[in-house]
Structures are given as C-alpha cells and as structure tokens.
C-alpha positions in Angstrom: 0.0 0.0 0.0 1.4 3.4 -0.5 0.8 6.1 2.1 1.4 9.7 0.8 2.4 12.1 4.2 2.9 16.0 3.3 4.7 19.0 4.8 4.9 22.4 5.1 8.1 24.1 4.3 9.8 27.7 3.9 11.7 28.6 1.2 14.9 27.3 0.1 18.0 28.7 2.1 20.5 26.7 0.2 21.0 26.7 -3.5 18.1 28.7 -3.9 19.3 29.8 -7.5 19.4 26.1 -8.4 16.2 25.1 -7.3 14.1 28.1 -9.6 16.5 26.9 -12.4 15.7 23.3 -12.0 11.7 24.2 -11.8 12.3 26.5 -15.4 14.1 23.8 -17.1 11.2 21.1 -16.1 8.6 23.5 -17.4 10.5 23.8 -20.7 11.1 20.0 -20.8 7.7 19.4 -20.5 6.9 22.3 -23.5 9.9 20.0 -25.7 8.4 16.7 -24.6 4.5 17.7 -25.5 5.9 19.6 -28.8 7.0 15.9 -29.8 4.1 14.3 -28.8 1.7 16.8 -30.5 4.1 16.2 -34.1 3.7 12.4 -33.3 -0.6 12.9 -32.7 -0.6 15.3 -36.3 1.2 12.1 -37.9 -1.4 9.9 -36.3 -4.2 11.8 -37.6 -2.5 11.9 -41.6 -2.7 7.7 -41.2 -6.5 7.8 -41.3 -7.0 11.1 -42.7 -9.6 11.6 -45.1 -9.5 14.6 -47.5 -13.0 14.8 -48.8 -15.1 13.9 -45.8 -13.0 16.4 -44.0 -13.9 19.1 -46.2 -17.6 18.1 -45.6 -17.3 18.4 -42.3 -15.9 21.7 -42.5 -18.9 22.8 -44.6 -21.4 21.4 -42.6 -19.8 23.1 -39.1 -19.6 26.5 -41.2 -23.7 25.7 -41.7 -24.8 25.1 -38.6 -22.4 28.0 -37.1 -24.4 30.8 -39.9 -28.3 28.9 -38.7 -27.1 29.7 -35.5 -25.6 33.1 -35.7 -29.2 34.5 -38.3 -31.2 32.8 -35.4 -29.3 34.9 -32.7 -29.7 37.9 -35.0 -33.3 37.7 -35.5 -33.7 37.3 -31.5 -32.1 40.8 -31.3 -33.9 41.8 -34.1 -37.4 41.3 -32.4 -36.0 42.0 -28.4 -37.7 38.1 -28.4 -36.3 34.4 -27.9 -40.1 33.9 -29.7 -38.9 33.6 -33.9 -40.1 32.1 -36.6 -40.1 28.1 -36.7 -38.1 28.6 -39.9 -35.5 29.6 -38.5 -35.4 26.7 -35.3 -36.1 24.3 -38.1 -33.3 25.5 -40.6 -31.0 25.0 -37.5 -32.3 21.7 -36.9 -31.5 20.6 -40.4 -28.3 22.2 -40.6 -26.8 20.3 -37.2 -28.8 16.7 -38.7 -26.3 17.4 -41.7 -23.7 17.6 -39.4 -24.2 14.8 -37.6 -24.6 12.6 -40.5 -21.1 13.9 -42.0 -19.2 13.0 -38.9 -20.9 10.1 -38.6 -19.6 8.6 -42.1 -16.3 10.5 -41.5 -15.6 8.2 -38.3 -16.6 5.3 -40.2 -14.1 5.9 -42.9 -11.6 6.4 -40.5 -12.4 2.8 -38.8 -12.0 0.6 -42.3 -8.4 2.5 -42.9 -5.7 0.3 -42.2 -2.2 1.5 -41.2 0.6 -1.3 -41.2 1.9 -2.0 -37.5 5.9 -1.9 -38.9 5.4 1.5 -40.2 3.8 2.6 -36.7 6.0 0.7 -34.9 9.0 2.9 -36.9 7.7 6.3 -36.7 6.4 5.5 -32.7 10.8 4.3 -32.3 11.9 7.4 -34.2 9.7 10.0 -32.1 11.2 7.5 -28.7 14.7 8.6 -29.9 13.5 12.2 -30.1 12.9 12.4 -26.5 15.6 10.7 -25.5 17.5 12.8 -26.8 15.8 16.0 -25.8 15.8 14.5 -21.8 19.6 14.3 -22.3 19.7 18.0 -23.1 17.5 18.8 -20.9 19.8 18.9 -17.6 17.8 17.5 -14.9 17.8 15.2 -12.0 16.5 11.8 -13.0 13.4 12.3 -10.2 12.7 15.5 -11.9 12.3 14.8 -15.4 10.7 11.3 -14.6 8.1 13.4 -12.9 7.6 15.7 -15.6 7.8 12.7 -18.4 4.9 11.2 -16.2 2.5 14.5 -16.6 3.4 13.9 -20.3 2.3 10.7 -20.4 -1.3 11.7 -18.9 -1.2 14.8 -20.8 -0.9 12.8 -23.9 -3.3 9.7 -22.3 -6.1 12.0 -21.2 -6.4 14.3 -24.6 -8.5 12.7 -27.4 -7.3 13.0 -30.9 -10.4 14.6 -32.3 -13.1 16.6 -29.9 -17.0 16.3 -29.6 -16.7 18.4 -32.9 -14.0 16.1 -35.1 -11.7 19.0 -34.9 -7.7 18.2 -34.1 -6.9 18.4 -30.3 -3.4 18.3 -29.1 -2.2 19.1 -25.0 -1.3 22.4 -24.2 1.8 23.4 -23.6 2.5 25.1 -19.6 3.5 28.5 -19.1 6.7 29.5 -17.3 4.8 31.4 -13.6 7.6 30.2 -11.6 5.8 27.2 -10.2 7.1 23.8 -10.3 8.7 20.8 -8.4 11.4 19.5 -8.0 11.7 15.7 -7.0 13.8 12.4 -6.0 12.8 8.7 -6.7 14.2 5.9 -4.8 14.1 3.1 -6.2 15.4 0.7 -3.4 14.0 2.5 -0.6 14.5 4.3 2.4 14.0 2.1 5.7 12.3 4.8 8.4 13.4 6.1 10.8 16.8 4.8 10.6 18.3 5.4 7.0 16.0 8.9 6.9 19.2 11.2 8.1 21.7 9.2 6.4 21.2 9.1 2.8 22.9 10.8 0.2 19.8 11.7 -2.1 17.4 12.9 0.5 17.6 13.3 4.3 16.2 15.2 7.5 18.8 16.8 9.7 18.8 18.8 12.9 15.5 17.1 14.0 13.9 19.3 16.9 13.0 16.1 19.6 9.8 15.9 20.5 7.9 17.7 23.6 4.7 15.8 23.7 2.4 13.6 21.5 0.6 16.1 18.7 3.3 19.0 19.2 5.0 19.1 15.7 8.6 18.9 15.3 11.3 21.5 13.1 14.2 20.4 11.7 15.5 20.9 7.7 14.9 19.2 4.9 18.2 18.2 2.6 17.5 17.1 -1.1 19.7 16.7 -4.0 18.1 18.9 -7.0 21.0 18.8 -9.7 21.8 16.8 -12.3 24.0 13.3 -12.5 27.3 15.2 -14.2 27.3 18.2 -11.3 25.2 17.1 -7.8 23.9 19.7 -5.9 21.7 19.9 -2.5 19.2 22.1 -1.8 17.8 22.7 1.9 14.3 23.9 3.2 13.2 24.8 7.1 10.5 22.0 7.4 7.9 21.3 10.2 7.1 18.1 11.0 2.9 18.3 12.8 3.4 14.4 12.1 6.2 11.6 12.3 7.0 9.7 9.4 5.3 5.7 9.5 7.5 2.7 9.1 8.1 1.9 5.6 10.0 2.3 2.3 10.7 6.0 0.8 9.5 5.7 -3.0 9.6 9.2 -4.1 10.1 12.3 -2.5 8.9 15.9 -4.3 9.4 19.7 -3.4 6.6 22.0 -5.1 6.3 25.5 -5.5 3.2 27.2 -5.9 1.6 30.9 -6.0 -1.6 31.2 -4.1 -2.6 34.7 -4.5 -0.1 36.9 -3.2 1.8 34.0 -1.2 4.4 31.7 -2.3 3.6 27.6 -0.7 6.5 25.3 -0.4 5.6 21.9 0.9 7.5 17.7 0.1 5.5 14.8 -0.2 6.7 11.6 0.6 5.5 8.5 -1.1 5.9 5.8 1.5 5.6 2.0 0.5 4.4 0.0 3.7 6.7 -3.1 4.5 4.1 -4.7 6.8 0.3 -3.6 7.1 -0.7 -4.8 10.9 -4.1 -3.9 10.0 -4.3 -6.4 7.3 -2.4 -9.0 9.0 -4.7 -8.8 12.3 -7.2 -9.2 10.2 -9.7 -11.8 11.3 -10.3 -14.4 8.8 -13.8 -15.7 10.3 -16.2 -14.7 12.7 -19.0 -11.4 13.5 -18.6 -8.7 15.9 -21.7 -6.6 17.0 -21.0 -3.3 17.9 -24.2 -0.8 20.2 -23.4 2.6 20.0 -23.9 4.9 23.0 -22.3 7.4 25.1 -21.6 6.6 29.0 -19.1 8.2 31.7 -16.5 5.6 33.0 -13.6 6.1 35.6 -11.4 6.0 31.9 -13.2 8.6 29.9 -16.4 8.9 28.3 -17.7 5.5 26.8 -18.7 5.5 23.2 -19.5 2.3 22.1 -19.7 -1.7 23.1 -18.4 -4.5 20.9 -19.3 -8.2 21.5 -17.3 -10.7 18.8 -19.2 -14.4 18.1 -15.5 -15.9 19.5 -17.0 -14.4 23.0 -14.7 -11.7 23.1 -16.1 -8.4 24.4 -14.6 -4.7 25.0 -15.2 -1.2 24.8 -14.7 2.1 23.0 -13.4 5.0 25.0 -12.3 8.5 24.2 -9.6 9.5 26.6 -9.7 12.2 29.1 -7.0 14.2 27.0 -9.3 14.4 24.3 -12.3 15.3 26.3 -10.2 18.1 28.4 -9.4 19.1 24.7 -12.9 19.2 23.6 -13.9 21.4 26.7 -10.9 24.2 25.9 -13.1 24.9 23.0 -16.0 25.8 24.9 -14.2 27.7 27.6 -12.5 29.7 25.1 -16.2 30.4 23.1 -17.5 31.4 26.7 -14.1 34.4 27.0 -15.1 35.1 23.9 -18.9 35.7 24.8 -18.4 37.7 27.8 -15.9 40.1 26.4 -18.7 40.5 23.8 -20.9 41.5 26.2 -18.5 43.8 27.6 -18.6 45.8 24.7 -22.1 46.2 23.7 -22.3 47.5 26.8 -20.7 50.5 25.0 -23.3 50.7 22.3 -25.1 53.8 23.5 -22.1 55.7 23.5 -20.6 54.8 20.1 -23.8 54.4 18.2 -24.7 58.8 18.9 -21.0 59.8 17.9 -20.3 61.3 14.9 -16.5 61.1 13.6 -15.2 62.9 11.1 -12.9 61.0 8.2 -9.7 63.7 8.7 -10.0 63.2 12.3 -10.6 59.6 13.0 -7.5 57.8 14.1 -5.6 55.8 11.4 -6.7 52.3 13.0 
C-alpha cells in the first residue's frame, strides 16, 4: 500500500538559484516533450486522414455556425427568444447534416488500415527524439521522470479529435515560476533509521519531541541537480506528524503561488513493508458493535463490541481528548463575555459622529 504524508516548508536557504532553475528547465522540458508528442498525434491523424469527408465536415460546421448566428440575429432583431419556426427548423437541419457527416467520416476512418511496422517505426523514431531532448534537458533523474509522467497523462487524457472532429493536441505550460522538483528511490528508504543518512534525501537537525501532537522543526536536505554536477538544496520544514515505518518511494518539493503568497511543501511516497491492520485481520467470525455514550472512571464510553468468538470490549475516548474538547467551549464562553462587555458600550458609540480627517488611522 502506498501512504502519501505531506509537509509544510519555507523557502529554500541553500542553492536557492538552483532550485528556480531546475523548476524552469522542467517547465521547458515538458513544453519539448509535448511539442513531440503533438508532431507524433498530427502524424497519427495523416494515417486515417480523409480529405473529402474532411472538407464536408468543415462545410457542414460552417452551416450550422451561420443557422445559428441568423437565429441569434433575429432574436435581437425582435427583443424576443419567440422567432419564426423557420428559423429553429433551418438549425435543426443544418446540425442533422452535421451529424450525419461526422458520422460517415468516423466510419471511414475505422476501415483505414495503417501497417503495425510502419507505426512501430515512426512510434521508435519520435522515442529517440525524446531521449535525446531529456539528455539536453539537464535534470535530475526524479525531476524529469516526474515531468515525463505528466506527459504521459497529458498525452493519455487528450482525445485525438473533440465532440466536434476537430484536431486536439495538449497544451503546452506557461513558465509562472511554479514547479517541483523531485527524487525517486528506487530501493527505498527504511524509516526512521536510514532517513538522516542518505545521500539523495535526508532530514537533519530534527527538533526532539515535547509531547504527542506537538510538531517537530528540523531541515529538509534534497539533492536537486543533475548526475554530471550534484547539488543539495535545503528547506526549514515542520514536521505536525512523524514519518510511518516503511519504504521512501519518491520524495517531491513544489512551488506554488496562491494569491499573493508563495507555498512550499514535500510529499513523501511511502511504500508499507508490513500492514498490521491487514495481517490482524480476522479471517472468520461477526462482531456486534451498540453505539452509546456513557461516563467511565477512563473517559467517556462510546460504544460496546461483543465478537461471536465471546470476546467483548469497549470504546473509550480519553480524558485528553475530552479536556481538549472542553478548551473549545471555555474559550467560546471568553469570547462571549468580552462580547458583552462591549455592547455595553453601544449607547455611547452608536450617537458619535467622527469625522474622516479626524478619526485615528486604525
């Protein structure tokens, strides 16, 4: 099973330079990548294209399109959506046309038949392409295999033709200075012992823990450059929760503008080693559970469970939860009285009269 656990961070501290360039050059590797892929989709299309339908198509859009634009005309004309049935029934004929066009032009598409070696030799020669635009492309191998993967359901996600028949290709991304920045691992990372000790990815000067539920500061160390010159970029990085046992898969760094604000935070994909849950699973047997809350000397009882093995117990919520529970409604009652407080002053404020140039700045 793979657990995903994220974190807020600060900014970069350490090769700060490096990390923005790494984030440009994915952007523009991504804009290489789907340039390809957009070439290899035009070719795809020439395979079944079919000249003269096509041009029928075209004509019959152009139809419907003028129906639709003399019936939006006449609407104005008369200040009504109330017009002539001509005109709803010109429309109606135009869009039947339409339909019927498209209709034979995806059948004529179906009964053309491309040879699999020539795909299979314009499918290696695009391959080649982008290898060779990822080894110009000077990233780290997490990095572009990150950006290779939004490709892939770029590519994966986008039809060839939309609801209309008309060529549809991904977009290419604009350079906003957003991005990430990421490391696979492809034998793993063995929490929590390995975590400050390898050389890809690591969490150093780890603030120890206070209590349960306080988080935890330390820095986050990640290498960000490229095989032929390494480089490691740090971010300040709180910890609100520790890290389960398991495997480190993949670890990414993203960048993003919300508003006026800049948000760092890493995600850690996490491969479980052993599941208890799924090994203490029982294999036979029913269990009745009665719902209902009770005090007990050990908290507040929610619930009662009785298993068909004879095994009984309980469900209780702690004390420390309950004692957090009431700080909420101690707080709301401050907060109600110092209301009170003030409305007290209502009278007073509510006859004044201030003027703008003389009210205080606040």
């Amino acid at each position: 099973m793979i657990l995903v656990y994220k974190y807020g961070l600060l900014p970069p501290t350490v090769n700060v330079e490096i990390v923005y360039d790494q984030m440009y050059k994915a952007t523009k590797h991504y804009n290489n990548i789907i340039k390809v892929r957009r070439e290899f989709r035009k070719k795809r299309r020439a395979w079944r294209a079919s000249p003269q339908l096509e041009i029928a198509v075209a004509k019959a859009t152009r139809e419907v399109q003028e129906a639709e634009d003399r019936l939006k005309q006449e609407r104005i004309r008369i200040a009504s959506k109330k017009v002539d049935d001509s005109f709803n029934v010109e429309l109606k004929r135009a869009r039947k046309a339409k339909e019927e066009t498209m209709q034979m032009w995806r059948e004529a598409r179906k009964l053309i038949v491309v040879p699999q070696e020539t795909k299979t030799q314009i499918a290696e020669d695009f391959n080649k392409r982008e290898c060779a635009i990822r080894k110009e492309s000077e990233l780290h191998f997490g990095t572009y295999q990150l950006v290779e993967m939004a490709v892939d359901r770029a590519d994966r996600d986008k039809k060839l033709y939309d609801k209309d028949n008309r060529p549809s290709d991904p977009k290419f991304h604009r350079w906003t200075g957003e991005g990430s920045v990421s490391v696979q691992i492809n034998d793993g990372i063995l929490l929590v012992r390995d975590i400050g000790l390898d050389h890809r990815v690591r969490i150093e000067n780890l603030s120890p823990e206070k209590r349960p539920g306080k988080p935890r500061y330390g820095t986050l160390v990640m290498r960000v450059g490229p095989k032929d010159a390494p480089s490691w970029a740090e971010w300040p990085i709180k910890m609100h929760r520790p890290l389960p046992d398991g495997q480190i898969k993949r670890v990414t760094v993203s960048c993003q503008k919300i508003g006026p604000r800049t948000v760092w935070e890493v995600m850690f994909s996490l491969a479980q080693v052993d599941d208890p849950y799924i090994e203490n699973r029982a294999k036979t047997g029913t269990v009745g559970v009665k719902i209902g809350w009770k005090t007990t000397p050990q908290g507040l009882q929610a619930a009662t469970w009785h298993g068909s093995d004879g095994c009984s117990g309980q469900l209780i919520v702690g004390k420390d939860i309950i004692g957090g529970l009431t700080k909420v409604k101690s707080l709301k009652s401050i907060r109600d009285t110092a209301f009170d407080s003030c409305m007290v002053l209502q009278p007073w404020y509510s006859g004044m009269v201030i003027r703008l140039d003389e009210a205080s700045p606040w």
